[in-house]
N, C-alpha and C positions, 0 to 999 in steps of 0.2 A: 332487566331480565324478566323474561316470564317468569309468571309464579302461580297465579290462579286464572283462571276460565273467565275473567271480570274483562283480562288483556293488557295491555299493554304502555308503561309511561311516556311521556313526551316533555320536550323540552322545552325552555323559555326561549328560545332562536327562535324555532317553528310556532311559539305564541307570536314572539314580534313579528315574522316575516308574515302570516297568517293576518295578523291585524294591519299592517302596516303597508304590507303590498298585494293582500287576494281583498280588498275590498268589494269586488265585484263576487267573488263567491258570498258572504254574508249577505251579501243584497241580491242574489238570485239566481247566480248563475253556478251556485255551492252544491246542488241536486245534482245538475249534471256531472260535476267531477267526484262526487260519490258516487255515485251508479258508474262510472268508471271503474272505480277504485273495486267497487264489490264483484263487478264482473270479472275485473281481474282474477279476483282470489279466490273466485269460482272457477272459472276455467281451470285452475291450478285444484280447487276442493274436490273436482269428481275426481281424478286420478287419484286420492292419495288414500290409505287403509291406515288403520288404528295401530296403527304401530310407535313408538318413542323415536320422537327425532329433531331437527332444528330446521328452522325455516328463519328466509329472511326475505323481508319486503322492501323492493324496489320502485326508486321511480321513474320517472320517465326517461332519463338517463343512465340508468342502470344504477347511482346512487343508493348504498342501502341504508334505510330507513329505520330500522329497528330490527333486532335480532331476536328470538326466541327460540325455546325449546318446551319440548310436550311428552305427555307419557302419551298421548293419543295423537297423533298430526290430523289425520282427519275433524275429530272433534272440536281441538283449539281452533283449528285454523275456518272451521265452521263459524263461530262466535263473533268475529269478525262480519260477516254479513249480515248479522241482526241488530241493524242501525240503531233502531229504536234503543236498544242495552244498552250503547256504545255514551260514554260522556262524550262533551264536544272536543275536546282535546283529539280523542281518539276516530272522531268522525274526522276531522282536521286530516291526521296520517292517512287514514282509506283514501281521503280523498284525493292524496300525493300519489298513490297505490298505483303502478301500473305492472308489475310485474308478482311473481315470490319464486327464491330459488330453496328447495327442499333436498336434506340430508337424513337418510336415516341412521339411525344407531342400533347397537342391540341391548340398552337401558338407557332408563331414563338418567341414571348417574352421568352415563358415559355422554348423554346429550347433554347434563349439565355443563359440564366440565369441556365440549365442544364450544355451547355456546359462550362460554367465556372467553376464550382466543377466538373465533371471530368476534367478540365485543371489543375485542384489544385489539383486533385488526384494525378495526374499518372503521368504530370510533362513532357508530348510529348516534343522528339526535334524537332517538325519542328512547337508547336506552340510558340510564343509571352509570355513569363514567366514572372511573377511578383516575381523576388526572395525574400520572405521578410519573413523569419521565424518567426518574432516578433510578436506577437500579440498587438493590440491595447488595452492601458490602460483605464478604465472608472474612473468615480465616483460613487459609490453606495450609496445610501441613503435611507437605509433599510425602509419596512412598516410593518414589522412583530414582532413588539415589541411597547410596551407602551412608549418607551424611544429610540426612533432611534436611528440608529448610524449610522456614515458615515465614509465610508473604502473607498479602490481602491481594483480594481473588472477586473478579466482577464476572457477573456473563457468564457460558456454558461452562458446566465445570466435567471439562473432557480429563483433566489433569487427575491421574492416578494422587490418593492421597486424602486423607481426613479435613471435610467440611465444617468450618465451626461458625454458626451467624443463623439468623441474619442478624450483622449492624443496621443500627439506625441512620448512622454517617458516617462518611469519610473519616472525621474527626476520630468518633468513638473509637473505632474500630485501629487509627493508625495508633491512639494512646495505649491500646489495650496491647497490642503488638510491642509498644513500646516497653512496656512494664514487664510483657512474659520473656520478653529477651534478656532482660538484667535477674530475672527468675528463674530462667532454663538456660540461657546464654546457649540459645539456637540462632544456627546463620541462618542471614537473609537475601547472602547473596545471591546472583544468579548461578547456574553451575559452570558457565565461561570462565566468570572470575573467580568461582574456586578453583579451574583449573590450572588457572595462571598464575598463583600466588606462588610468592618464594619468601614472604614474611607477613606476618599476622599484620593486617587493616586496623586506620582506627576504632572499629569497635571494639576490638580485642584488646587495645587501650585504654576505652574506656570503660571496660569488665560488662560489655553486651554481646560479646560472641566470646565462646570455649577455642575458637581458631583451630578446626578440625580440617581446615587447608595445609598447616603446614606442622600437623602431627600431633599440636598442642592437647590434646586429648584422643586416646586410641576411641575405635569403633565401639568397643564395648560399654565405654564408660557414658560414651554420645549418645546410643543404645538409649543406655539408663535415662537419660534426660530426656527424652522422645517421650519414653514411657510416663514419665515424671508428668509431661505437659498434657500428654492424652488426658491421664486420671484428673488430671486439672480444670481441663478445660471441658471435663466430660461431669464434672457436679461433684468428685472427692477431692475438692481442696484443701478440706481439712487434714486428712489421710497424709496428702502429699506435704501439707507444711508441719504436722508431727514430722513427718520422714526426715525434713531437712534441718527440724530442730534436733531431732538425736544426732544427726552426722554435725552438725554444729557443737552438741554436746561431747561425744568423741573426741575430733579434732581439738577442742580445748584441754581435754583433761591429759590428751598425748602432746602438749603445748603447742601444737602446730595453729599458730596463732595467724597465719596469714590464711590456710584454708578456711579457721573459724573465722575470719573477716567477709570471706566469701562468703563463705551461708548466710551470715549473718544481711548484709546488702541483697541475699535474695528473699531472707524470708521480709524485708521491710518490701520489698518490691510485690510479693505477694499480697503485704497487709495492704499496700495503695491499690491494687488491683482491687480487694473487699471493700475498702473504704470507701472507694470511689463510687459506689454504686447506692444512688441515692433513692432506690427504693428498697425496701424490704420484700424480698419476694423469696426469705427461709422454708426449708420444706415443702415449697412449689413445684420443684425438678425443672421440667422442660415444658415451658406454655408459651403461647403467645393467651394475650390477652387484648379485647377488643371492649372498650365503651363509647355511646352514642350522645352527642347533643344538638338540641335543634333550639335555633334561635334566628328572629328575623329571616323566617324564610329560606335558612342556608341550615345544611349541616355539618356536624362535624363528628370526625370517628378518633379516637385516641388507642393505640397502637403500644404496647409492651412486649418487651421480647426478653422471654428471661429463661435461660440455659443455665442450667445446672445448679439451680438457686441461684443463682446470677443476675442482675439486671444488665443486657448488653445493648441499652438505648432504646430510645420511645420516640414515636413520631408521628403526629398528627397530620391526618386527611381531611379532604373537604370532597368529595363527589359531587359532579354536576349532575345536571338533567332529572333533581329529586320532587319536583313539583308536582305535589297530588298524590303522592305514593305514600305509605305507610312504612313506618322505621323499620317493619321486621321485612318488612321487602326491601328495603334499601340496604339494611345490613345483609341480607343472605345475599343482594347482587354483588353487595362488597365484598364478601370474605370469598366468593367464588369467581372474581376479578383476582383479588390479592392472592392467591393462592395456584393462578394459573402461572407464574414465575415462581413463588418463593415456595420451598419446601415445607408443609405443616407441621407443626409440634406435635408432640403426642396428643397434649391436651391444647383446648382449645376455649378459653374462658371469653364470655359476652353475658351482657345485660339486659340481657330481654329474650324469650322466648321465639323461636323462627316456625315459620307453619309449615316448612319441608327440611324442618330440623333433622331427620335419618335420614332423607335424598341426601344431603348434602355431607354427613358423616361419612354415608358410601361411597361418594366421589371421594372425596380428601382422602378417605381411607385407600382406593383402589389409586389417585395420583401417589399419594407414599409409598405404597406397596406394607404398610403395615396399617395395626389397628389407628385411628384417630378418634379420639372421644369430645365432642363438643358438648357443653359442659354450664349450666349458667347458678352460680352458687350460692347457695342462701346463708352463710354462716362461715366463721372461724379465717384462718387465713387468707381463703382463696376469694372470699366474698369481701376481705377490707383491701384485698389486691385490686379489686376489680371497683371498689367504690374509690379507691385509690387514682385509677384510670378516670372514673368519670367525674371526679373533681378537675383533670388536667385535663378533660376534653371539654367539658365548662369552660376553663378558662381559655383553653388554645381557639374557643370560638366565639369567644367575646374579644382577644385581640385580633382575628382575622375581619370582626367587625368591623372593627375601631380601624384597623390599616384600610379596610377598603372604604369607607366613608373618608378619608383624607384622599385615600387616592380616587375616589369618584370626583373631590372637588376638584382634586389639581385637574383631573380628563375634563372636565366643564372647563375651567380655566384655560387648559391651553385648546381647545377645540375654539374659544372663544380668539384667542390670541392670533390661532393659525386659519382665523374666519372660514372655520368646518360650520353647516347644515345643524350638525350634532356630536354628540361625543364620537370618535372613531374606535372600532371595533378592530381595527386592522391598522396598524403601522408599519413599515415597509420602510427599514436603513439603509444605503448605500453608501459603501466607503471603496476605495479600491488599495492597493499595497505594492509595491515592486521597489527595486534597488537600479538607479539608471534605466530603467525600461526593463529589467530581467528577471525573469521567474513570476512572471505578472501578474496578479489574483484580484477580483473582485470578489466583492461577498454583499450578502443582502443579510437582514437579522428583522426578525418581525415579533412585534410586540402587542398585546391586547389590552386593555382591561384590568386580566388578571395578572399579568406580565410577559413577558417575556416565553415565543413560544418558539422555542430552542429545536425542535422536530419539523419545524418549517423555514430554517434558516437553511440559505443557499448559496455555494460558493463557485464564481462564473474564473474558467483557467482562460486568461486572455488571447485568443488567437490570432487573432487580423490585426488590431492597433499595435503599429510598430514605435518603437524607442521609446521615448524620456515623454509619451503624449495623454495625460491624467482626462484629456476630453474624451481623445478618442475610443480613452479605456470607457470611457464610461458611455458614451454612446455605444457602442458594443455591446456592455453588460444590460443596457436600456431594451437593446432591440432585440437582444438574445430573451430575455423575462419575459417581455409583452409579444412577441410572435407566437412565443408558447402559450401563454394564456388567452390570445385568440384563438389557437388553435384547439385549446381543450375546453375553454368556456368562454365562447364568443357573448351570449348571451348576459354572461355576468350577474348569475341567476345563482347566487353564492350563499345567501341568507339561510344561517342555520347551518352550515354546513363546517368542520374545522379546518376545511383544510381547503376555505375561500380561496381565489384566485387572484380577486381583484382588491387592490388595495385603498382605505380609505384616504390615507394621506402618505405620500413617499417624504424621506425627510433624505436631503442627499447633502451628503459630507464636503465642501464647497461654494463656492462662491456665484460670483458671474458665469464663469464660464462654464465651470460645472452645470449648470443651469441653462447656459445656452445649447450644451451637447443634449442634455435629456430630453428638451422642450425639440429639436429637432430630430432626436431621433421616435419621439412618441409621435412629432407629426406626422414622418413618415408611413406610418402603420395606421394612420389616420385615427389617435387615440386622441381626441381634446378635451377628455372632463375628469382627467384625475387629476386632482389635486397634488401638488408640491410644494414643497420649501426647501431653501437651502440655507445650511451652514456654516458660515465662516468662522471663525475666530478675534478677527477685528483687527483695531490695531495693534501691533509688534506682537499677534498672535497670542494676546493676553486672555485665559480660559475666565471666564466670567464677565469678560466684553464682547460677546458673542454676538453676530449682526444676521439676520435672519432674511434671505433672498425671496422675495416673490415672484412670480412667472413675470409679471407686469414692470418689472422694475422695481418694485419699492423696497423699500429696507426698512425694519422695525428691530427693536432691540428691547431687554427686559430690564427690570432694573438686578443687583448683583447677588441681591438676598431674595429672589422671587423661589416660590417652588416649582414653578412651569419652568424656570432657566435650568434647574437643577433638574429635575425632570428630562428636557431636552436632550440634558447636557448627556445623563448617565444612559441615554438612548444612542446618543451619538456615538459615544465612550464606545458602549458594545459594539458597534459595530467597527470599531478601530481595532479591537481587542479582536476577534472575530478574523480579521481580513491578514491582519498582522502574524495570527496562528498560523491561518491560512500559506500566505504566502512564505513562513518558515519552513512548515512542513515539504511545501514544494521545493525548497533551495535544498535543503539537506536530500531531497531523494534525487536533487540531479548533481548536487557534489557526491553520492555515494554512485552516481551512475555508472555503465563502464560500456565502451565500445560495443562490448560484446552481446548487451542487451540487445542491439539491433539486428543480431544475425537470426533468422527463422529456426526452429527446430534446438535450443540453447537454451537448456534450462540453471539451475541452480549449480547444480554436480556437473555437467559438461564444463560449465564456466567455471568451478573452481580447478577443474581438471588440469583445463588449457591452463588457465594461469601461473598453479604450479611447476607443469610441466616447462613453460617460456618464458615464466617470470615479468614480464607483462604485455599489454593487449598488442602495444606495438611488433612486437616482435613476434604475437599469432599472426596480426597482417603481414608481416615479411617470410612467415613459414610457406616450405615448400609444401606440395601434397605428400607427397611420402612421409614427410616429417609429420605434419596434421594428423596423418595416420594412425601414427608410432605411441599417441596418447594413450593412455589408459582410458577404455571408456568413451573413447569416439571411433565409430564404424569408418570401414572408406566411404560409406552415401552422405554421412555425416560430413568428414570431411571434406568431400566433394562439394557440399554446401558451404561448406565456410571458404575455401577456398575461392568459390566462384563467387561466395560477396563481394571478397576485396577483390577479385578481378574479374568483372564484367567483359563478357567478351572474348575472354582470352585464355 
């Protein structure tokens, strides 16, 4: 992200692809494509006036290159043409420069907070990346029913009803649910199958739901328990388990010994909920908390989320594209990345001083719609919180070392194995999935490096290969991928870029044959220098006698304890896992299909209409028009339409 008038980071891609394939620019012919670059940003520099806005630099393909924003657009985007200022890094970008497309704002906040969703759009190498495809999990604590429920909650939150998060994981977040329901004994169901109940669910058996389905506790009393988890989950936990210790005391001394057993199993369910929470973060309220380490060249940020003096999970980032930039730039690109999803806490605690430390209060503050105070503490709780963090961001980035030097050797090793040039930056799975030839799915699954890059996996619905044919499936999904990537980057001018085309090595799930489909269908499209391998299994399909296919014929195998086989192996795996989703999800939505989807003009309510009205589809194709009519909620043009599907003609 911009930050100062110095300009703008860059990434190690565009160092390799820069050194590794523009050798003719460093040797002479590098003037000319800067004078490109700067003319570019000229033409674009007279039009623009001192106003706050974001600009992004394009190249020759429209590609954008890095994203910023400015309280002055004229100014910033001036800086740029004075080569001489510029480090080489930054003469590098100019000199990719052929375009810039400009956005104004009406503050610089509001361009902060811009340039962040497009950094999350487009994913620039030369900005500061928060790789983190996971979404953060909530709490939902619906308002849209007489009898709330409380779920966990991803994605927009359109759903009337109290926000509680963000979780760090899945995990955290399904225990925590787990523990407030033996606490507040709130359903989880959905409201179908509250409505369908005619006898309280196992959970009401095993004392996690009050079974407010089938009357076991009135409105008011559920009421009361709502209220009970708000105050809870909102930082008076204390408050709330006094509360349920007096009604525990009550209920004893009026001997009503099975309700005091109640309380009693919820207030231990409360104390695991405190227990659980292995940081101390008393008297904190509601913070995220943010510390920085740097070591070998990589960074790392550690991440606390603590609601209500609460600890509700912690979790470690690494940002790319940090090379040459200074921590307090990299964290304010972070927390204005981090922050463009997730909603900010009041307070907002980090280790280091930021140089547009109020630019960036007034964004957070105006995304909240209330105050936010970013905050960096010298003393007493909120400073051994935060020295807290950067103990665990030391260590979360000394084991991210330590994984990636094993997995740098094993990429050496099998790049070695799979006789690659060099390590591959791109891997590219093929597996395909069907039952008898039906509901047929291929899938692709592609992995880097850093692993698995789950936002670039693709899944090919099989159209032309008919029956029980795993070749022809797969020459299909061959020529369906690479007609597309000739068509979008013939060139195969990918370096640097995330969201590359061309792949360094395809590993396809199969044997011979599988191998003879791919091999003819890339000749076709005249494709003859990627790289493959195939996968068998071996003999009697035994997983760790794995036989590994070359284009050429030959066959190599690992030995059973190698880390390249297991490596492989757990590549291949995904992609079986992958295809297998895949091809589920498609059977279940063509056994829930219904004739009726085929008719034009038939939406949701029309089709539940007919079917009620007919009782089923068959029997809409044997209605006459007048009867078609008679529905509730279908017109005669309507009618007239469905009519004339099932009879053509006539």
């Amino acid at each position: 992200m911009a930050r100062t008038p110095a300009a703008p980071p860059a990434n190690a891609a565009a160092d390799r692809f820069l050194e590794d394939r523009a050798t003719d620019t460093v040797r002479g012919s590098g003037d000319m494509d800067i004078n490109a670059g700067v003319a570019a940003i000229r033409e674009v520099q007279r039009t623009l006036k001192p106003k706050p806005g974001v600009y992004r630099m394009t190249d020759v393909k429209g590609d954008v290159l890095y994203v910023g924003k400015a309280r002055a657009l004229k100014n910033r985007v001036a800086n740029y043409t004075q080569i001489d200022r510029l480090s080489n890094r930054l003469r590098r970008m100019v000199s990719q420069t052929r375009g810039m497309t400009i956005v104004t704002t009406n503050s610089e906040a509001e361009a902060l907070l811009l340039e962040a969703q497009l950094i999350k759009r487009y994913r620039p190498p030369y900005n500061v990346l928060l790789r983190d495809d996971k979404s953060f999990p909530f709490i939902l604590l619906r308002a849209d029913h007489d009898f709330p429920r409380i779920t966990k909650h991803r994605g927009a939150r359109r759903a009337k009803g109290n926000y509680y998060g963000p979780f760090a994981s899945a995990g955290s977040v399904n225990t925590t649910i787990n523990a407030l329901q033996k606490l507040f004994l709130l359903r989880s169901c959905s409201d179908s199958f509250f409505a369908r109940r005619d006898r309280p669910c196992l959970l009401y058996q095993i004392k996690r739901c009050s079974a407010p389905c089938v009357g076991r506790i009135d409105e008011a009393d559920y009421a009361d328990l709502v209220r009970q988890a708000k105050e809870f989950l909102g930082g008076k936990s204390g408050a709330v388990q006094k509360e349920i210790e007096t009604q525990m005391a009550r209920a004893a001394e009026a001997m009503d010994y099975e309700t005091a057993a109640i309380l009693r199993d919820r207030l231990r369910a409360a104390t695991f909920i405190q227990g659980s929470q292995a940081i101390n973060a008393s008297g904190v309220g509601d913070a995220d908390v943010f510390a920085m380490a740097a070591k070998g060249g990589q960074i790392g940020i550690q991440a606390f989320f603590i609601r209500g003096g609460q600890n509700w999970g912690h979790r470690a980032f690494f940002p790319r594209h940090t090379d040459g930039l200074e921590p307090e730039a990299i964290m304010a690109a972070f927390l204005a990345q981090f922050y463009e999803e997730v909603p900010p806490a009041p307070l907002v605690l980090i280790d280091r001083e930021l140089a547009e430390h109020e630019l960036l209060e007034e964004a957070l503050s105006a995304l909240a719609e209330r105050r936010v105070t970013i905050s960096l503490p010298q003393r007493g709780d909120r400073r051994r919180l935060l020295d807290q963090a950067s103990r665990n961001a030391a260590e979360a980035l000394d084991r991210r070392l330590a994984e990636t030097s094993t997995q740098t050797q094993i990429m050496r090793e099998a790049a070695e194995f799979l006789e690659l040039a060099d390590v591959p930056r791109r891997i590219e799975v093929y597996d395909n999935s069907h039952i008898q030839g039906t509901n047929s799915v291929g899938a692709m699954v592609v992995a880097g490096p850093e692993g698995f890059i789950k936002n670039q996996y693709r899944k090919f619905n099989i159209k032309t290969a008919q029956g029980n044919d795993d070749f022809a499936m797969m020459r299909e999904v061959m020529t369906r991928r690479f007609a597309r990537a000739l068509k979008d980057d013939p060139d195969r001018d990918t370096v640097g870029r995330d969201d590359a085309a061309w792949p360094d090595i395809m590993l396809i799930d199969g044997g011979k044959g599988q191998m003879s489909s791919v091999c003819d269908a890339l000749e076709e499209l005249g494709i003859e220098d990627v790289a493959m391998v195939g996968v068998s299994k071996g003999p009697d399909r035994n997983a760790g006698r794995e036989i590994f296919h070359f284009p050429d014929g030959r066959e190599k195998t690992l030995p059973v304890n190698s880390p390249v086989l297991f490596y492989l192996q757990r590549l291949r795996d995904e992609a079986h896992r992958f295809a297998i989703g895949a091809h589920r999800a498609k059977r279940s939505r063509a056994i829930s299909a219904s004739p009726l989807d085929e008719i034009p003009g038939i939406g949701p309510a029309r089709k539940r209409a007919l079917l009620l009205h007919f009782g089923t589809a068959g029997k809409v194709r044997a209605a006459s028009l007048s009867d078609l009519a008679r529905v509730p909620g279908v017109s005669q043009q309507v009618a007239q339409s469905i009519y004339d599907f099932y009879h053509p003609g006539g």
